[in-house]
C-alpha positions in Angstrom: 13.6 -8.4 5.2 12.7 -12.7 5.0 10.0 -13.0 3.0 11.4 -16.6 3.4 10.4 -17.0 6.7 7.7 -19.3 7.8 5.7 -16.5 9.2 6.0 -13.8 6.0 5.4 -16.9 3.6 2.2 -17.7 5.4 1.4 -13.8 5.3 1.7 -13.3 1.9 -0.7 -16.4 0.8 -2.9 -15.5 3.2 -3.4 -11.9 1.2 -3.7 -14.5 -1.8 -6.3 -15.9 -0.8 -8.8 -13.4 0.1 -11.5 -13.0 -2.6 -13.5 -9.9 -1.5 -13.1 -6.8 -0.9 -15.1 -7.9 2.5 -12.9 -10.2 3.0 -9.4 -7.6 2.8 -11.1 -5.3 5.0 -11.7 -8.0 7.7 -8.6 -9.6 7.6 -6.5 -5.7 7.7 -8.9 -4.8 10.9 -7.7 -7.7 12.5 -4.1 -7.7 12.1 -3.5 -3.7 11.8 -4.9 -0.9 14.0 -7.2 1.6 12.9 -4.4 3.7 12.7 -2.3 1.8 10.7 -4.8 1.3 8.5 -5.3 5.1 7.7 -1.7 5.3 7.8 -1.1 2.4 4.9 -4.0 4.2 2.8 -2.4 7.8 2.6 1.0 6.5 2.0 -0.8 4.8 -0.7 -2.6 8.2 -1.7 0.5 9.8 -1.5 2.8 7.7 -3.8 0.0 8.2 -6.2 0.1 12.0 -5.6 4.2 11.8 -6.5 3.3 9.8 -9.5 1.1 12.7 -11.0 4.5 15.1 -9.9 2.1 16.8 -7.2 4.6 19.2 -4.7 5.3 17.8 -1.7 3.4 20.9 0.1 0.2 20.0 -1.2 0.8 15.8 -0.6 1.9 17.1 3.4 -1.5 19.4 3.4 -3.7 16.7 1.6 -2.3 13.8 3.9 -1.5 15.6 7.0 2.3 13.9 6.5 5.6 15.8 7.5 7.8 16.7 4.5 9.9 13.4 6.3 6.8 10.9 5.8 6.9 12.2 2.0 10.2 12.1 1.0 10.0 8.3 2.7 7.1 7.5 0.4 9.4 8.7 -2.4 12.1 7.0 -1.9 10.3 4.0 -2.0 8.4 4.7 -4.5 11.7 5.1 -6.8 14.0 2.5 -4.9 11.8 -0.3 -3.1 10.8 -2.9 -4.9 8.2 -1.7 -7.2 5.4 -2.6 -5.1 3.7 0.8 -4.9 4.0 1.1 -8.7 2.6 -2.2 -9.5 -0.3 -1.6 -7.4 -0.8 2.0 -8.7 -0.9 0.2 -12.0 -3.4 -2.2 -11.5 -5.5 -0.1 -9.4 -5.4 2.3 -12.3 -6.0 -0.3 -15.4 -8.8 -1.7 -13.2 -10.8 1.6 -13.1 -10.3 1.8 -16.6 -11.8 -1.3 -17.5 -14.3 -0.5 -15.2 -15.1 2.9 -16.5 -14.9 1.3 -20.6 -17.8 -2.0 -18.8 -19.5 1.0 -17.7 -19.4 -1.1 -14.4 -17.9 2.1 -12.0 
């Protein structure tokens, strides 16, 4: 993968740049399908699922994924590039806050 390219550079900062939630949903209904949409979320519910060492069978029955579609998750989840973890971080420290402001 480029992430050098003209076209991923512009990609990533255009992610940067969006302030709302609004505004994420807008801009991922635009470029992705429906479908990929769902299909980005429960890979994201399902790397959180491996994190909390949930079995496979009940990530496949939870998310309607093949055993394949989870072990993928998993691998990248272990050998990509952090990027699930990081976000499964934040997303996590967030809610705390959240909870601790009494804001949730």
């Amino acid at each position: 993968m480029n992430w050098n390219s003209k076209e991923n550079k512009k990609l990533v900062q255009a992610v940067l740049v969006l302030e709302t939630p609004q505004e994420v949903r807008d801009f991922l209904r635009d470029i992705l399908t429906e479908k990929e949409i769902i299909e980005t979320a429960k890979r994201l519910q399902a790397a959180e699922m491996l994190l909390q060492n949930i079995p496979y069978s009940v990530i496949e029955k939870e998310t309607g994924f093949s055993s394949t579609t989870v072990a993928r998750v998993s691998k990248w989840l272990n050998t990509g590039e952090g990027g699930y973890k990081k976000v499964i971080d934040k997303l996590h420290h967030n809610n705390s806050t959240q909870l601790r402001r009494g804001l949730s």
